[in-house]
Residue frames relative to the residue before (quaternion, step in Angstrom):
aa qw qx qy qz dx dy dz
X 1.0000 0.0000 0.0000 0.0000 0.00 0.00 0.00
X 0.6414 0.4851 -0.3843 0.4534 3.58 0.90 -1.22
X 0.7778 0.4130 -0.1871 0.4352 3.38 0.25 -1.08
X 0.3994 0.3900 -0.4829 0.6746 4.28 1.09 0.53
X 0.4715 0.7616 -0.3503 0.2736 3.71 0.17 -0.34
X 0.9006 0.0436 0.1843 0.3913 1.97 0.35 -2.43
X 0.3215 0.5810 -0.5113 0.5455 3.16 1.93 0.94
X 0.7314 0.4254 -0.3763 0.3774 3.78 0.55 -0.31
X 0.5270 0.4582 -0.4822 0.5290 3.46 1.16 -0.01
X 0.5699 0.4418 -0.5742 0.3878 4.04 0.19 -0.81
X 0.6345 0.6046 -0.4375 0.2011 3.66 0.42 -1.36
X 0.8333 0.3994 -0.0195 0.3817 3.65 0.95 -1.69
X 0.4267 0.7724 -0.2524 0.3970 3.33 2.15 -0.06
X 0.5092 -0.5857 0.4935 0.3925 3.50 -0.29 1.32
X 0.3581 -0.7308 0.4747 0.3351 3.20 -1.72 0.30
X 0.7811 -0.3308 0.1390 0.5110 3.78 -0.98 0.73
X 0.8855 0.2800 -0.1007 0.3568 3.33 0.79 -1.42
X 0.3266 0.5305 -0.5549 0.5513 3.55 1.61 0.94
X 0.1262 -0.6793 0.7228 -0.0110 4.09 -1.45 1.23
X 0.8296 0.2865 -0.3743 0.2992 3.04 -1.79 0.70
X 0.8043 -0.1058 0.0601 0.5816 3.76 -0.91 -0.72
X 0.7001 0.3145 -0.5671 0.2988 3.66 -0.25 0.44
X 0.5641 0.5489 -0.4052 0.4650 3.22 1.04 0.72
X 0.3020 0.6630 -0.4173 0.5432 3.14 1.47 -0.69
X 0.8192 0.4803 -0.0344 0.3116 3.46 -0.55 -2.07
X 0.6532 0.4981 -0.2652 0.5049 3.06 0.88 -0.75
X 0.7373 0.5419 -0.1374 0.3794 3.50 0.69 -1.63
X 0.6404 0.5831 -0.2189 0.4494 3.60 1.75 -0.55
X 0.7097 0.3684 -0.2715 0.5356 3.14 1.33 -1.48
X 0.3614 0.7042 -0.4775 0.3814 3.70 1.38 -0.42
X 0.7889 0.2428 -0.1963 0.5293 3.59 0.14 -1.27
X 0.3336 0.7058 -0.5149 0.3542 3.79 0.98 -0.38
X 0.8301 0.4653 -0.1453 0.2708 3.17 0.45 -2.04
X 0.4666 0.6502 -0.2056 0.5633 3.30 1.86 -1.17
X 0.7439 0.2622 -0.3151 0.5278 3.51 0.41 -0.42
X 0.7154 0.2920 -0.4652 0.4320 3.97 -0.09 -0.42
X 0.7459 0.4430 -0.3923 0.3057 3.84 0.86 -0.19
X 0.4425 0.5411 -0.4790 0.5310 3.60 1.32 -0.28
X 0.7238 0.3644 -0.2813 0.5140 3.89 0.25 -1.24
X 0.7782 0.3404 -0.4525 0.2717 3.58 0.39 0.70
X 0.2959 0.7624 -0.2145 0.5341 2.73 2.23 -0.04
X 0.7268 0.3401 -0.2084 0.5592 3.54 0.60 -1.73
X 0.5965 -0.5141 0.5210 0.3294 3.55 0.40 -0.72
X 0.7203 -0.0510 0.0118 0.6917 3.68 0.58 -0.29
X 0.8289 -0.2128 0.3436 0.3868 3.33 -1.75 -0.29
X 0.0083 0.7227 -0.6745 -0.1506 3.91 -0.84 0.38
X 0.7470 -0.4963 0.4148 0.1539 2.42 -1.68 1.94
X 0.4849 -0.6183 0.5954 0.1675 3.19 -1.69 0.19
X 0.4784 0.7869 -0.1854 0.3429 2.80 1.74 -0.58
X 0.5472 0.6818 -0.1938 0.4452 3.01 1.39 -1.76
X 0.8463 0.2905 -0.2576 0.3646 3.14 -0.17 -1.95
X 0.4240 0.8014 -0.3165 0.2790 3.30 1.44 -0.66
X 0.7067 0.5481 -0.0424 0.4453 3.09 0.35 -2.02
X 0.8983 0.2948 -0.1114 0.3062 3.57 1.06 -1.19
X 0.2940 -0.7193 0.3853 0.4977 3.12 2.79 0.74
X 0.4421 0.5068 -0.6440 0.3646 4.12 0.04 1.06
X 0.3867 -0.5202 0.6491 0.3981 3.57 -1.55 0.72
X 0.8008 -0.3953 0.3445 0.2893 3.45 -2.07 0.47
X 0.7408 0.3659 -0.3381 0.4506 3.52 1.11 -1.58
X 0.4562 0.7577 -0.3369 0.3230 3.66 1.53 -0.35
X 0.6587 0.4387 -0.2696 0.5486 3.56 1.06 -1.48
X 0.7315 0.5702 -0.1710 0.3325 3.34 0.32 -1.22
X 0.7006 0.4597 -0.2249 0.4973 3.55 1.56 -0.17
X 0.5422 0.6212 -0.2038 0.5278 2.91 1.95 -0.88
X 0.6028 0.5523 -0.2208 0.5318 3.75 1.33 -1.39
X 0.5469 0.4910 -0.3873 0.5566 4.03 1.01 -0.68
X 0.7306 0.4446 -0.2644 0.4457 3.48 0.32 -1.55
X 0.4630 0.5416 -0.5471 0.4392 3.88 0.58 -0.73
X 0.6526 0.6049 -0.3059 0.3384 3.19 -0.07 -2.48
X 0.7445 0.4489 -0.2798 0.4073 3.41 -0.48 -1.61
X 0.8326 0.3687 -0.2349 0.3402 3.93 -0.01 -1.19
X 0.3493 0.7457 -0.5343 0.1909 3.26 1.47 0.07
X 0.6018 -0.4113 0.4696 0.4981 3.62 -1.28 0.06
X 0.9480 -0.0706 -0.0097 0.3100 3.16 -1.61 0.77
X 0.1988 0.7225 -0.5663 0.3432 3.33 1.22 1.26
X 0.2590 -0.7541 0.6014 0.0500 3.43 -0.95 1.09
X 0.6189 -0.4398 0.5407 0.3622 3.67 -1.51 0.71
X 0.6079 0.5077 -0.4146 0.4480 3.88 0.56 -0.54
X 0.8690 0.2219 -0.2565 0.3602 3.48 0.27 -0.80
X 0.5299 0.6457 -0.4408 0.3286 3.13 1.34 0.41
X 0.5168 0.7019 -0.1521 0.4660 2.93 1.49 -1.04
X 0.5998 0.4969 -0.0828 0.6216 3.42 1.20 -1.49
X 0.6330 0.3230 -0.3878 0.5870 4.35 0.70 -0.23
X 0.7510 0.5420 -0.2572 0.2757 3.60 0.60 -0.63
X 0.4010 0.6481 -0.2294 0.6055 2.92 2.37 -0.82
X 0.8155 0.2481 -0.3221 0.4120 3.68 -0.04 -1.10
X 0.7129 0.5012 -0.3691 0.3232 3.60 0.91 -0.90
X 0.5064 0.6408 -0.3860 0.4289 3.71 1.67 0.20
X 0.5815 0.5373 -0.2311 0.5655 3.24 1.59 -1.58
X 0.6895 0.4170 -0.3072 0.5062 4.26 0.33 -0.31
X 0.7770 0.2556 -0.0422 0.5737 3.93 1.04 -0.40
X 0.0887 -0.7781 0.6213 0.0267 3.94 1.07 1.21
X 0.6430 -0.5937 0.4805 0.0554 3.35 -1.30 0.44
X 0.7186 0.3718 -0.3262 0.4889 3.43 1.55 0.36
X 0.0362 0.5894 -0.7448 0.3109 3.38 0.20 2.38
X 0.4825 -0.6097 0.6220 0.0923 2.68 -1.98 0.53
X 0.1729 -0.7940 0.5808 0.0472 3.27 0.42 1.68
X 0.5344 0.5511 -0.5637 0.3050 3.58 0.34 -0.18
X 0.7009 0.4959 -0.1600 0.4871 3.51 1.17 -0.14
X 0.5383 -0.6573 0.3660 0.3797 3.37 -0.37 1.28
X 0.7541 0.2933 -0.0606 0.5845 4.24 -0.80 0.29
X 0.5661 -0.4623 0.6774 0.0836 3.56 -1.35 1.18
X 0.3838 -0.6445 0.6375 0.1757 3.78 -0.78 1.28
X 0.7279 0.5462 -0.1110 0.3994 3.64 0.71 -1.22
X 0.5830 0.2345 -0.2531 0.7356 3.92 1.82 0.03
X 0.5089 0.5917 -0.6103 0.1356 3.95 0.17 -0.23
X 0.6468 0.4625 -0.4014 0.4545 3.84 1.29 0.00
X 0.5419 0.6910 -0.3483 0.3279 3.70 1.27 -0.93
X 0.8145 0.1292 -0.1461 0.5465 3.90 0.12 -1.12
């Protein structure tokens, strides 16, 4: 799971030599995504608590929780795919990353 992820972020990532707000933008919905897919992964919202409790930054717990997921035993590419499918379908794609936070999680974490 972690690593589908994070082939779809290389895909949509400004390139090196574009500066300034598409990085901005980029870097927001980047963690945007990290949050509606870890919390669809966990099943509800993850706590703050967690990363908290275990001296891990947020994007830390939350990358680790993807990686858990993914390495279970006999997890297939089907159902990852298939967690990524619904947690896209629950979180359409028109926030306004120009704005710190996803309009569509400001109640979730």
């Amino acid at each position: 799971m972690l690593h589908a992820w994070e082939r779809g972020v290389r895909s949509v990532r400004p390139r090196w030599s574009v500066r300034g707000e598409p990085w901005n933008i980029f870097q927001r919905a980047l963690f945007d995504s990290l949050v509606v897919l870890s919390n669809q992964v966990n099943g509800r919202p993850v706590s703050g608590v967690r990363w908290r409790k275990l001296r891990l930054t947020e994007d830390a717990y939350r990358r680790t929780l993807l990686w858990c997921w993914g390495d279970e035993p006999e997890r297939t590419t089907a159902e990852a795919a298939a967690m990524i499918r619904a947690a896209a379908a629950l979180h359409p794609s028109d926030g306004d990353h120009n704005l710190p936070g996803c309009p569509n999680l400001k109640n979730m974490v």
